[in-house]
C-alpha positions in Angstrom: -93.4 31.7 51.6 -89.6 31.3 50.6 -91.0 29.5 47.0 -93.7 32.1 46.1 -91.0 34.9 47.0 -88.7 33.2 44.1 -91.6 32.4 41.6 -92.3 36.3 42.1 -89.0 37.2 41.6 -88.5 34.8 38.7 -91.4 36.6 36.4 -90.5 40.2 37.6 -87.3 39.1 35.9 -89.1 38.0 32.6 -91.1 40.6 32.3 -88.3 43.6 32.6 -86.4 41.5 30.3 -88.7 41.6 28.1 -89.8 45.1 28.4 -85.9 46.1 27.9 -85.5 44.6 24.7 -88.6 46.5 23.2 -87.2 50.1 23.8 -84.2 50.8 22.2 -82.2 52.8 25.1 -82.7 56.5 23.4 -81.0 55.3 19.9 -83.5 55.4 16.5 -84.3 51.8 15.0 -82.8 51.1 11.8 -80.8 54.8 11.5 -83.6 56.5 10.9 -82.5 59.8 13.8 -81.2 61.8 10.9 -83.9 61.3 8.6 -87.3 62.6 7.7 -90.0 63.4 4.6 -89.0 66.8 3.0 -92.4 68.9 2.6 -92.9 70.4 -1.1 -94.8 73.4 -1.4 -96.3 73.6 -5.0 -96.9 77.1 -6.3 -99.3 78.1 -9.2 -97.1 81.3 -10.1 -94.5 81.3 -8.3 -91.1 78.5 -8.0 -91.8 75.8 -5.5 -90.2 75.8 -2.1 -89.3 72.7 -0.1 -89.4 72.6 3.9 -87.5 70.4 6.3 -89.5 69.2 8.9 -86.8 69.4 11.4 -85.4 72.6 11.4 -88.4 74.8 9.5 -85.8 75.2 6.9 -87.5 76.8 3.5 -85.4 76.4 0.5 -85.8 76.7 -2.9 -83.3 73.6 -4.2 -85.1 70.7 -5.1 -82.3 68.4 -3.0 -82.7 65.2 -0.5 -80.6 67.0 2.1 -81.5 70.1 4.3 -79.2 72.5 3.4 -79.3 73.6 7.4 -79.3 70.9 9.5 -78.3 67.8 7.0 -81.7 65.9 7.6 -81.6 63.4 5.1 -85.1 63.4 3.4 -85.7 59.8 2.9 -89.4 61.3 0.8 -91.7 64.2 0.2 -95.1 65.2 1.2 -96.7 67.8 -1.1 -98.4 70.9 0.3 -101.0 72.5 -1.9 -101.7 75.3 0.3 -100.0 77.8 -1.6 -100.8 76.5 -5.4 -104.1 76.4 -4.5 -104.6 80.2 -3.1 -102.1 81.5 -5.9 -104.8 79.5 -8.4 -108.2 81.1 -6.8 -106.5 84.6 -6.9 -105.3 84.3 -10.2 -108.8 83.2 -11.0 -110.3 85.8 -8.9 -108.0 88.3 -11.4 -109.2 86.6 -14.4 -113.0 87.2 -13.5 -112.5 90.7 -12.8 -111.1 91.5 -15.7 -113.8 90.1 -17.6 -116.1 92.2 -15.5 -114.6 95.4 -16.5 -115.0 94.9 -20.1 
């Protein structure tokens, strides 16, 4: 019993060593805590916005740094959302007009 209590021991040991080194103790891998992919909204008609994804900041520079919480934006992700309805109701306009004439 005395061996097979150490052998047990011995690869509880291994495996929370090795377990241990695959988290990273709360800290980000690589620097990455303060960073994040800015969101672009497009507009048809009206000036694009941009969005941190952090805070919910909406802005209208077109910079790599939240002006509110200084998330660094490392990309972007375009949101079409917007364009696209401003497009279908400017459409929408265009068609009634040729309705009424």
């Amino acid at each position: 019993m005395g061996t097979g209590f150490w052998i047990i021991l011995a690869v509880l040991a291994v495996l929370l060593l090795a377990t241990g080194k695959t988290k990273n103790n709360g800290k980000s891998q690589g620097g990455t805590k303060n960073t994040a992919s800015r969101i672009d909204h497009r507009h048809y008609l009206d000036p694009d916005e941009y969005e941190c994804p952090r805070c919910g900041a909406k802005f209208r520079s077109n910079t790599m740094q939240c002006p509110n919480c200084g998330t660094r934006f490392t990309g972007t992700r375009e949101d079409m959302t917007a364009y696209d309805d401003e497009l279908e109701e400017e459409l929408d306009m265009d068609e009634w007009d040729e309705e009424e004439k």
